[in-house]
C-alpha positions as a printed Julia matrix, in Angstrom:
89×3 Matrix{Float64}:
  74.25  -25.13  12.83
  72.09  -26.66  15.53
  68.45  -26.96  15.8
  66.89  -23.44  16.56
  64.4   -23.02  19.56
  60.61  -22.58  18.49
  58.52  -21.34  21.4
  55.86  -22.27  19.58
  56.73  -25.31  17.8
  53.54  -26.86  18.27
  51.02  -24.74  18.85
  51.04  -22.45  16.17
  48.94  -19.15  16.53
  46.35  -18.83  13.88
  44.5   -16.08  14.57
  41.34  -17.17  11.92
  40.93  -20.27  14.25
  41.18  -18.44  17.28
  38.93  -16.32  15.88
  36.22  -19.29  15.15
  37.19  -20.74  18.57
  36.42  -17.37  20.53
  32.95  -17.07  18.27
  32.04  -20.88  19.3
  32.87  -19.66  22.57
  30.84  -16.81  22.51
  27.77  -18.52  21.27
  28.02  -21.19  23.43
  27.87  -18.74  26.36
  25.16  -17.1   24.8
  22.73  -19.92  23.97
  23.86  -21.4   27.64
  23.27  -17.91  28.96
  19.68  -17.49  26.91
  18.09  -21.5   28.19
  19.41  -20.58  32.07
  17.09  -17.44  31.64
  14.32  -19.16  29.99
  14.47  -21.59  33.01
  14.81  -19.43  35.68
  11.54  -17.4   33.95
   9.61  -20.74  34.36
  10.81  -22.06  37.92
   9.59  -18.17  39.19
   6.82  -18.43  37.11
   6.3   -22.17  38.8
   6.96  -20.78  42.3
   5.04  -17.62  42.37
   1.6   -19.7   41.1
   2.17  -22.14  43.62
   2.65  -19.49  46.77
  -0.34  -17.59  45.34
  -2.19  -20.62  45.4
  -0.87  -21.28  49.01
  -2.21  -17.98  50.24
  -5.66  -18.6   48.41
  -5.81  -22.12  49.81
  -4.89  -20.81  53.21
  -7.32  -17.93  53.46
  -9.81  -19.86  52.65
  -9.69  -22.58  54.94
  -9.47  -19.62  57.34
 -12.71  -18.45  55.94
 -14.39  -21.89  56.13
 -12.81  -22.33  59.59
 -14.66  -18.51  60.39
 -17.9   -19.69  59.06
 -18.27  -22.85  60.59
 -17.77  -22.3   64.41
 -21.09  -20.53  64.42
 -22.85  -23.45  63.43
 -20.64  -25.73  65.83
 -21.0   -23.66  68.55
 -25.3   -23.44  67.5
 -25.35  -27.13  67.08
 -23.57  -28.16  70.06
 -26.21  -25.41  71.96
 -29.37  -27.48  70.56
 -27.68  -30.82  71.55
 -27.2   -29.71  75.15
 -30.94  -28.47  75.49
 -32.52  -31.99  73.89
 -29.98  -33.64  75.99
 -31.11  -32.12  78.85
 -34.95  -32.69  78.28
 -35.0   -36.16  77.29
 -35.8   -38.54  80.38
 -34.69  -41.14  81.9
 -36.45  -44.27  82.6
């Protein structure tokens, strides 16, 4: 009698260790799953303070920008009038 033909002659189906393997598996994907969240919490947590602080930043140079052309425009008004009065020798 000759030699009969395994299928599986070397890979042998245990279904205990493909029951660990599929558990490792499954863990793996959920601690992988569980950091990418935590991460993606802080990077939007990151971005949205930093756009927030962008609008802040920008209305307030707005503000500053609002508030000081007055005094420009009152300033450069002053300087035109002592300019004009002082004489010329």
């Amino acid at each position: 009698m000759g030699v009969k033909f395994e299928f599986f002659r070397f890979f042998k189906l245990n279904y205990y260790a493909f029951y660990v393997k599929k558990e490792k598996f499954y863990t793996f994907l959920h601690t992988t799953t569980a950091y990418s969240l935590v991460g993606l919490t802080i990077y939007l947590g990151y971005t949205f303070i930093h756009m927030w602080n962008d609008a802040v930043h920008y209305s307030y140079k707005h503000y500053i920008r609002k508030e000081v052309r007055p005094k420009k425009e009152k300033y450069n008004d002053t300087y035109k009038i002592w300019k004009g009065n002082i004489f010329i020798l």
